[in-house]
Kinemage of the C-alpha trace (Angstrom):
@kinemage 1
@onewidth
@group {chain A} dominant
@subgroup {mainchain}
@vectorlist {calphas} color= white
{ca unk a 1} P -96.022 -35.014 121.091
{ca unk a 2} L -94.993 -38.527 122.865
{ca unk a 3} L -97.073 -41.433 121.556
{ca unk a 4} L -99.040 -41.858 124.530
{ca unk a 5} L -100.436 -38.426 124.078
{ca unk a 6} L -100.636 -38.133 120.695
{ca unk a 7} L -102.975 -41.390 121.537
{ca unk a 8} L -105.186 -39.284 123.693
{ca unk a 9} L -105.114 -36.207 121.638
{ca unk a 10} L -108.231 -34.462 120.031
{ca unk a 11} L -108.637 -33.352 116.784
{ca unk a 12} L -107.847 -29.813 117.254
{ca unk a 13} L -104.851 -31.106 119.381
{ca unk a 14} L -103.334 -32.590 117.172
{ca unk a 15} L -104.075 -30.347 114.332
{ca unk a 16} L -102.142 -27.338 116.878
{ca unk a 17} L -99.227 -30.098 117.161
{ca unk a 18} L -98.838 -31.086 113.188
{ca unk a 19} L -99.356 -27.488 111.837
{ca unk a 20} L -95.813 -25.474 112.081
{ca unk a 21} L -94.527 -28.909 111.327
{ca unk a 22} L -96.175 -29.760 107.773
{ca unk a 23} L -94.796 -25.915 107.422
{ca unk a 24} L -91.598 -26.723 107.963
{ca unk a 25} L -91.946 -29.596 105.485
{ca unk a 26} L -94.340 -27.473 102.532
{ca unk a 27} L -91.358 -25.670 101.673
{ca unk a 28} L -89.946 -28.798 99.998
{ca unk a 29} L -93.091 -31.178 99.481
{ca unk a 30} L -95.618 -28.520 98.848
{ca unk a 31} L -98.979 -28.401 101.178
{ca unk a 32} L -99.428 -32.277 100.090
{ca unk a 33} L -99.999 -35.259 101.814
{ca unk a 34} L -96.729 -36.292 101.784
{ca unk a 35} L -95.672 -32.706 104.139
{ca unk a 36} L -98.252 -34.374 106.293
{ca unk a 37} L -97.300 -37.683 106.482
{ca unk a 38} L -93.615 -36.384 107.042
{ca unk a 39} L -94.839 -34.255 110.017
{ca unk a 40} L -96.795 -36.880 111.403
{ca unk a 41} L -93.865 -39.310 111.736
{ca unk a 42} L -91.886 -36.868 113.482
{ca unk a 43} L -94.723 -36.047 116.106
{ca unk a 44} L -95.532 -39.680 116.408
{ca unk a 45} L -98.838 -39.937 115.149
{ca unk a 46} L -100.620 -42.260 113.302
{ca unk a 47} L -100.786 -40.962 109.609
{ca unk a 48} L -104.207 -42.043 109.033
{ca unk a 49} L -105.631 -40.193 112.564
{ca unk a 50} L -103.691 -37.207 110.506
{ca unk a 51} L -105.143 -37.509 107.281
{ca unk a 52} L -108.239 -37.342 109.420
{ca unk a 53} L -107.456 -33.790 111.417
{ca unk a 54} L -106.710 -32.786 107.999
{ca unk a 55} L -109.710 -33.568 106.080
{ca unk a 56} L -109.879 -30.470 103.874
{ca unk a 57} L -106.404 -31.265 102.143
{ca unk a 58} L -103.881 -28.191 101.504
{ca unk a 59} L -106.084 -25.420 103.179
{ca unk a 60} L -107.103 -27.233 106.228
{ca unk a 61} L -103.693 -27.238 106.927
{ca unk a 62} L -102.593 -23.821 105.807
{ca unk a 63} L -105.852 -23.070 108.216
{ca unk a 64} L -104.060 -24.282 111.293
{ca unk a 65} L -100.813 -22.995 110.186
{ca unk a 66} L -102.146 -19.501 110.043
{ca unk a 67} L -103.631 -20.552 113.795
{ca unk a 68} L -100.603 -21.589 114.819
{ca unk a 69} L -99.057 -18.005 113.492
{ca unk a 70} L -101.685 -16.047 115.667
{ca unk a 71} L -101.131 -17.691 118.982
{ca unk a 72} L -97.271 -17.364 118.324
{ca unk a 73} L -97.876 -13.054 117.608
{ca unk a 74} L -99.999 -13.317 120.602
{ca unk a 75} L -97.381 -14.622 122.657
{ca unk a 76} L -95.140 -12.879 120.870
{ca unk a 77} L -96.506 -9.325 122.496
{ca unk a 78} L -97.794 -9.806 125.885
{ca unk a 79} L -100.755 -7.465 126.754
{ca unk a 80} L -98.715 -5.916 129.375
{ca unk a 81} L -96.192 -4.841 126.740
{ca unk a 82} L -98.882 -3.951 124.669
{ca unk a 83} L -100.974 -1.785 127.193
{ca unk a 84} L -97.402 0.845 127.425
{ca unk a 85} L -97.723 1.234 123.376
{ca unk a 86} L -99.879 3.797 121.320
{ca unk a 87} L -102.096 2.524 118.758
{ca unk a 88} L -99.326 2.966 115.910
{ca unk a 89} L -96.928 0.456 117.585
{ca unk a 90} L -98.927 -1.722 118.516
{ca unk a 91} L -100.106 -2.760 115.368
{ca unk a 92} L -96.276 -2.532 114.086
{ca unk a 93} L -95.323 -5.175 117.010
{ca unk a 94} L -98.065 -7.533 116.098
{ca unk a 95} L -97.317 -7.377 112.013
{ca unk a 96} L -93.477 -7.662 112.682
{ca unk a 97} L -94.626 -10.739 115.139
{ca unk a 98} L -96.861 -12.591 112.698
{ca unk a 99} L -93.843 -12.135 109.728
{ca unk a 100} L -91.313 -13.402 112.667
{ca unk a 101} L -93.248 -16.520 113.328
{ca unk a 102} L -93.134 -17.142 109.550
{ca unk a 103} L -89.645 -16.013 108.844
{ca unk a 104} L -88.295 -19.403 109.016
{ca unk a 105} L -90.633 -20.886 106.690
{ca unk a 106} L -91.226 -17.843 103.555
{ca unk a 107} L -91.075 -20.410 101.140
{ca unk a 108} L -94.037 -22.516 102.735
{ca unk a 109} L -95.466 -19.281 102.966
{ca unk a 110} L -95.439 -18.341 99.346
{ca unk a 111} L -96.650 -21.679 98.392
{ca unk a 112} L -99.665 -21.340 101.275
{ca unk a 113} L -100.769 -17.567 99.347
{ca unk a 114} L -100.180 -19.262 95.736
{ca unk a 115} L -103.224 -21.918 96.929
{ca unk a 116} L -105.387 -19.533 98.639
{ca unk a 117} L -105.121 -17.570 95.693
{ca unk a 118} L -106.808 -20.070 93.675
{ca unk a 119} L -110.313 -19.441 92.502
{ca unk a 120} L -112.100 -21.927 95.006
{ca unk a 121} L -110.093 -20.895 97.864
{ca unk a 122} L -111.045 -17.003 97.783
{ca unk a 123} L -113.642 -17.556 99.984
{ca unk a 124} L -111.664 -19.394 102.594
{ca unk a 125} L -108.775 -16.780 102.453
{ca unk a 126} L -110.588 -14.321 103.052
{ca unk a 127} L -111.795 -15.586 106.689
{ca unk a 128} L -108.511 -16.337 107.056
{ca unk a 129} L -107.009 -13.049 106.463
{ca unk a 130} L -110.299 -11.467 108.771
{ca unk a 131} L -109.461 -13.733 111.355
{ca unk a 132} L -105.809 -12.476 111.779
{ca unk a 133} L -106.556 -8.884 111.268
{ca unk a 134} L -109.349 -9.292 113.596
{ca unk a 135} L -106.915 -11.042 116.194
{ca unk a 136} L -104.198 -8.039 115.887
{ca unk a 137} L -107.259 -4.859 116.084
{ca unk a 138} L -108.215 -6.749 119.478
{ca unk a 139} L -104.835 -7.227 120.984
{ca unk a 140} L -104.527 -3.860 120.475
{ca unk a 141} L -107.493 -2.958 122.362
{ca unk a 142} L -109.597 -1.997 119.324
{ca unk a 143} L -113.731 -2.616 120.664
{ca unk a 144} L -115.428 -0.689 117.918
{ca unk a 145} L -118.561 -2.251 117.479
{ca unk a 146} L -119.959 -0.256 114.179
{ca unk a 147} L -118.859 0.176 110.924
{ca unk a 148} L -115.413 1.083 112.104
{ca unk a 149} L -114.992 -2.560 112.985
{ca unk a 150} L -114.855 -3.075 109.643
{ca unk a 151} L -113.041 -0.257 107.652
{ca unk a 152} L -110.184 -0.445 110.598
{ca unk a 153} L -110.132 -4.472 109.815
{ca unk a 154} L -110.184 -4.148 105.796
{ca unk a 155} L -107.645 -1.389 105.668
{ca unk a 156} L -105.138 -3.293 107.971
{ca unk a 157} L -105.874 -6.546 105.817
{ca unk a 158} L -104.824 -4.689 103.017
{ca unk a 159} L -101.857 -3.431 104.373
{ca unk a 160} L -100.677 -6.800 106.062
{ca unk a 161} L -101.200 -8.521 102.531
{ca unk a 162} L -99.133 -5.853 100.669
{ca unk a 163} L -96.311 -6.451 103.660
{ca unk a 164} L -96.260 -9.904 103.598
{ca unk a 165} L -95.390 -9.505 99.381
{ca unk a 166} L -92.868 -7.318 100.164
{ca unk a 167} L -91.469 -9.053 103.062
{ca unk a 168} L -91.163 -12.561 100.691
{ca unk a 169} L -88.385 -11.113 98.602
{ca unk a 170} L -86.638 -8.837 101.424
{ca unk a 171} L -83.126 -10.338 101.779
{ca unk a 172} L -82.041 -7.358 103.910
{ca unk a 173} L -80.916 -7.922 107.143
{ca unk a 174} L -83.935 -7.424 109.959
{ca unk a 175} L -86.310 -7.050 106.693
{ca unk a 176} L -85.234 -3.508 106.371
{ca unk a 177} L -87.181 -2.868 103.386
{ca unk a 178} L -90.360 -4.489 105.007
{ca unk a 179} L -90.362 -2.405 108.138
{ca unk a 180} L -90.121 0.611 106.185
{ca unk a 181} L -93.048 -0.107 104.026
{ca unk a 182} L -94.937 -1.287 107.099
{ca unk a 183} L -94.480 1.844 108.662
{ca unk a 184} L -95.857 3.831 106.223
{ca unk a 185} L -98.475 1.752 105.337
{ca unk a 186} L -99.573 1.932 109.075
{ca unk a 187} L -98.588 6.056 109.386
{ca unk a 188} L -101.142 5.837 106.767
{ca unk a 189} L -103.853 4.082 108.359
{ca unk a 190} L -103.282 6.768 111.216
{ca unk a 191} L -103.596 9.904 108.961
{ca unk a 192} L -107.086 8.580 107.654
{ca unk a 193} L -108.429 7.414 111.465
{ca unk a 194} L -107.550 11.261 112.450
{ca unk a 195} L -109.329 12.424 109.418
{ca unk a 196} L -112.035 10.384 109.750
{ca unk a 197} L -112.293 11.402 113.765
{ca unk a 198} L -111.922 14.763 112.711
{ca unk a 199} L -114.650 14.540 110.302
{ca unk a 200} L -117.156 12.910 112.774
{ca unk a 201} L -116.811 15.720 115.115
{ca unk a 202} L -117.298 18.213 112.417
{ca unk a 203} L -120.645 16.975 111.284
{ca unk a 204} L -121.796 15.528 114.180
{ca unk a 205} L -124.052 18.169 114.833
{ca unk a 206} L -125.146 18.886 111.203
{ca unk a 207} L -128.724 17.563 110.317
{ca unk a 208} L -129.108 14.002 108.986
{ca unk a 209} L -130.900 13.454 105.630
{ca unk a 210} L -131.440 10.158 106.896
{ca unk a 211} L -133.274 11.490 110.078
{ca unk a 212} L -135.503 13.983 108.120
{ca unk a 213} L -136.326 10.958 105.595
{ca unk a 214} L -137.741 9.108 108.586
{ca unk a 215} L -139.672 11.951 109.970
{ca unk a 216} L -140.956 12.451 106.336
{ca unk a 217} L -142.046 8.774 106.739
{ca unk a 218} L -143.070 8.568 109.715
{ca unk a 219} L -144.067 11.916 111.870
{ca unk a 220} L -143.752 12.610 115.702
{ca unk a 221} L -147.615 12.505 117.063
């Protein structure tokens, strides 16, 4: 960002601008002030206007790193590429996506989970992690509006989370090791949506002990 800009910038400007570079830096200086600092000389902005976009310390800025991630998987796979792909692939391309936008930076990445891990951070991880598996279900088109919303979003955050350990120590070439685990984690996901469909249609005609409850409770005049 040129001076003059970086001058003009807002607050969630110039978080957007400093994030992938303090990640670039946390690899060697941790998610500290000085990663900040660092990044903010090479974008050209004041450190103290940065300390300021960055109020909340290390997760603030692992915050608009993870940001930063989504928009680059978004990107990443356009919706007209994504509109030609079943379900299945779709969700592949946008994991593989998010892990290439990080690939550079794994270390910074390890360091990011070890502080979300931390007892006071749960909390805040765990809107972060909704917020990305979120993003992916509606890129791929997902508008489920009941509880589905949420299994669909807590199974794939499970299954992104278990990736993203196994993709930290793949040293194959093209992560051979994490696509394959990917894949089955998300052939799983699959198996259990048809079951569950299949399911649904089975008993959707069955009587509800919840309806007769009501009725018990409250009778048709």
């Amino acid at each position: 960002m040129p001076a003059a800009a970086a001058t003009d910038a807002t607050i969630d400007e110039i978080r957007a601008t400093l994030a992938p570079l303090i990640a670039d830096n946390a690899a060697f200086d941790g998610w500290t002030n000085a990663a900040l600092d660092a990044a903010a000389d090479a974008a050209g902005i004041d450190p103290d206007i940065a300390a300021l976009a960055f109020g909340g310390g290390a997760v603030d800025m692992i915050d608009a790193w993870f940001a930063d991630v989504d928009r680059q998987m978004t990107e990443a796979v356009p919706a007209v590429a994504l509109g030609r792909m079943k379900v299945r692939a779709k969700i592949i391309a946008l994991v593989e996506a998010r892990l290439a936008a990080v690939a550079d930076n794994r270390e910074s990445l390890r360091r990011a989970m070890a502080i979300l891990a931390m007892p006071q951070n749960v909390v805040r991880a765990g809107k972060l992690g909704w917020r990305s598996v979120d993003t992916m279900w509606r890129l791929a088109g997902d508008t489920a509006t009941d509880y589905n919303h949420y299994t669909k979003r807590a199974i794939l955050g499970g299954v992104y989370a278990a990736t993203v350990t196994v993709f930290l120590d793949d040293e194959n070439e093209d992560w051979a090791d994490t696509r394959a685990f990917l894949a089955r984690r998300i052939e799983g996901i699959m198996r259990f949506e048809k079951a569950k469909a299949g399911f649904s249609a089975r008993t959707a005609n069955l009587p509800s002990f919840s309806r007769f409850i009501g009725r018990l409770r409250y009778p048709a005049v």
